[in-house]
N, C-alpha and C positions, 0 to 999 in steps of 0.2 A: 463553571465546572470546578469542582472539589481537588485536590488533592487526594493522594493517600491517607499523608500528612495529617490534612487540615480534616477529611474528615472524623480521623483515627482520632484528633483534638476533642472533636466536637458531638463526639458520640455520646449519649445519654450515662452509660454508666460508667466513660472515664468522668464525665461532669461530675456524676454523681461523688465520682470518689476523687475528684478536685477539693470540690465543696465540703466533705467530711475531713479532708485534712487540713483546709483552713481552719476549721472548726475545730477539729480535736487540737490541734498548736495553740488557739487563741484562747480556749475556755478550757482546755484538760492541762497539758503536760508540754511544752515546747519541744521537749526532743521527739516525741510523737510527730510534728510536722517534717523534718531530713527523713523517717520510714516512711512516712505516705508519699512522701516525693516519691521517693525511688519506686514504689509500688507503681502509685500512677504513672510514670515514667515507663515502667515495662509493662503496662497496661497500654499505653500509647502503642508503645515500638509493637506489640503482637499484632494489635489490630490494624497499623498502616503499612504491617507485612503480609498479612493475608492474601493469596495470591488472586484468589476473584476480585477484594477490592483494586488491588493492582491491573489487574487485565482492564476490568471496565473502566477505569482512569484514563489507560492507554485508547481505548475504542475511543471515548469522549474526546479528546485531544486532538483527532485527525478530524480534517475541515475535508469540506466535500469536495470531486474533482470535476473535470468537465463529463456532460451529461455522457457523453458515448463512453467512458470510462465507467463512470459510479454504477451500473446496473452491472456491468465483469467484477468489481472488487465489491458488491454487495454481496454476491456469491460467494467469494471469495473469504470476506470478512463473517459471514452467515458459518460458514466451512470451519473458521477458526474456531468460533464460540463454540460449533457442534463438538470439537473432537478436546477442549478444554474441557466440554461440561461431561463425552464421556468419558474420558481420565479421572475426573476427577468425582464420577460416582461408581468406580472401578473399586477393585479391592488394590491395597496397598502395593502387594507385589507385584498383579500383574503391569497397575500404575509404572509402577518403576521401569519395568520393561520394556513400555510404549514411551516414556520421556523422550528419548530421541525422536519420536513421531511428530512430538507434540513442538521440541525446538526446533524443527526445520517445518511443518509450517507455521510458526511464528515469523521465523526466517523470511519466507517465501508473504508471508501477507507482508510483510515490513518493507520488502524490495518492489511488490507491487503496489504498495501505496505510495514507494519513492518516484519512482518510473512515473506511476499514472499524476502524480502531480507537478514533476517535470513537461511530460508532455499536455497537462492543461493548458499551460502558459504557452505553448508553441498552437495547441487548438486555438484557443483563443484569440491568438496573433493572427493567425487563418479565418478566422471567422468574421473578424471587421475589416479584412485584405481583399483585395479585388479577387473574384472567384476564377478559377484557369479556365473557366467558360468563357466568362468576359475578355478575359488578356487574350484568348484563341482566337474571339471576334474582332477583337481590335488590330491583332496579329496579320487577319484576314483583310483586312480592310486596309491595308499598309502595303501588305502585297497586291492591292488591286490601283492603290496609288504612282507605285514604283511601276508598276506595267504601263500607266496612263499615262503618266509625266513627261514630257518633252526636255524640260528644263533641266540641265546637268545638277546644276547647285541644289535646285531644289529637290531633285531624285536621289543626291547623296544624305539629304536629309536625311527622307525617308527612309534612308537602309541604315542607317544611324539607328535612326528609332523602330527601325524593325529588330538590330541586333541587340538592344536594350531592354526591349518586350520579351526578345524570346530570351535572355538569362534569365527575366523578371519569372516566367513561365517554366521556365529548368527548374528555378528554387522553390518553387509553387508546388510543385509535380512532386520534388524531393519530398516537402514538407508533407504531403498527402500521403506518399507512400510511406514516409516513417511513422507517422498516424495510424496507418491501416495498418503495419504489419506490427506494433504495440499491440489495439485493439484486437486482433487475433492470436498474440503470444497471451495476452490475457483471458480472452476466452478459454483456451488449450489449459491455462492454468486452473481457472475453474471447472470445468471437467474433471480436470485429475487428480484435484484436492478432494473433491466429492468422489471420487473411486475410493480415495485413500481414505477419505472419511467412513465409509459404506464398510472398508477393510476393519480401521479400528474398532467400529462397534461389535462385527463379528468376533475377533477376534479378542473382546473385553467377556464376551461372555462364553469364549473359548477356554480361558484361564491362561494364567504366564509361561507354562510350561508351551503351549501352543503357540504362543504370541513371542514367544524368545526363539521361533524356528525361523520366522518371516517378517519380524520385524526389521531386518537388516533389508530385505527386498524391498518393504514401503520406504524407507530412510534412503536408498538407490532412486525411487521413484522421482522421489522428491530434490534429490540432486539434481537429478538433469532435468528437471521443472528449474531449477535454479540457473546452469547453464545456459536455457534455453531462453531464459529470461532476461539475461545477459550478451544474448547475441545481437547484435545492431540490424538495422532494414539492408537488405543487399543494394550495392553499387548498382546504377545505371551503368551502360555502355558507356557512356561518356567519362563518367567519374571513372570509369576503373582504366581507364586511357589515359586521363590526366593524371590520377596516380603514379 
């Protein structure tokens, strides 16, 4: 994948006008080559500032998350493009007026690409880890030993590795439930960037007068998508005891 930069470099008609200022230094006039620098030079810098080739730099760049994720931040990421592309076939002012729409859901897909690729790595650790199905059956089968066993030494065992199985299964449960309750602060997030997406189109062909009454309510909305995005899975009983 490209740069801004590198593709701003390697655009046809900065090439073009590379190659004419070699050309005009070598075969016209040498002070003629320091103007075409600087020409080319802010020929570069416009085009590796362009805010689309900037955006789709940025989409290109993020690597994909675990599967229960990537179909919430496809929405999600779908949501951003929609409300950059109608900003930015919007009229100028009322443009200006929505910007704050458009930096807090960039905001909001930035924190969810964070999050959702935090919790890949903890999916994925889950995913090749014995399942809390299996540790429940083997759980089970520990407790049917400890009831059967005669033998002291060997029944302390067994409760040994019955209270080892069941932390094994405390951490297991945690790790599910902070999985699940991600995958549903993200879902909640696509829903509501899609309202607000739904809002800014109406309101791009409402005009800026319109869009300067309620655009503080979407920029609100979008906060506590933020907060909410930021709130951790709740405590077990347990954990909020040992706390």
């Amino acid at each position: 994948m490209r740069s801004p930069i590198l593709t701003a470099l390697l655009h046809p008609l900065n090439l073009a006008m590379a190659g004419l200022m070699v050309f005009a230094g070598l075969m016209s006039a040498w002070w003629l080559f320091p103007i075409g620098l600087l020409i080319w030079g802010v020929m570069v810098l416009t085009v590796s500032r362009d805010p689309a080739l900037r955006f789709n730099a940025l989409m290109q760049q993020r690597n994909p998350v675990a599967r229960r994720f990537q179909t919430y931040f496809d929405r999600i990421e779908r949501t951003q493009v929609g409300v950059f592309n109608a900003l930015a076939s919007a009229p100028s002012r009322t443009r200006r007026v929505l910007e704050p729409v458009q930096a807090e859901v960039d905001s909001l897909t930035e924190m969810a690409y964070d999050l959702s690729q935090r919790m890949t790595s903890l999916e994925n650790r889950r995913v090749v880890s014995q399942s809390a199905a299996d540790l429940a059956t083997d759980l089970a089968g520990l407790e049917r030993y400890i009831e059967e066993t005669e033998d002291p030494t060997l029944r302390q065992d067994y409760i040994a590795s019955r209270r080892a199985l069941q932390e094994r299964l405390s951490k297991l449960e945690d790790v599910e439930r902070q999985l699940d309750h991600v995958e549903a602060q993200l879902l909640g997030l696509a829903n509501e960037i899609e309202g607000v997406l739904t809002e800014v189109v109406r309101l791009q062909a409402s005009g800026a007068d319109v869009a300067g009454t309620q655009v503080s309510g979407l920029v609100a909305r979008l906060q506590r998508q933020s907060v909410q995005l930021l709130t951790p899975a709740p405590l077990t009983p347990v954990e909020q005891h040992s706390g």
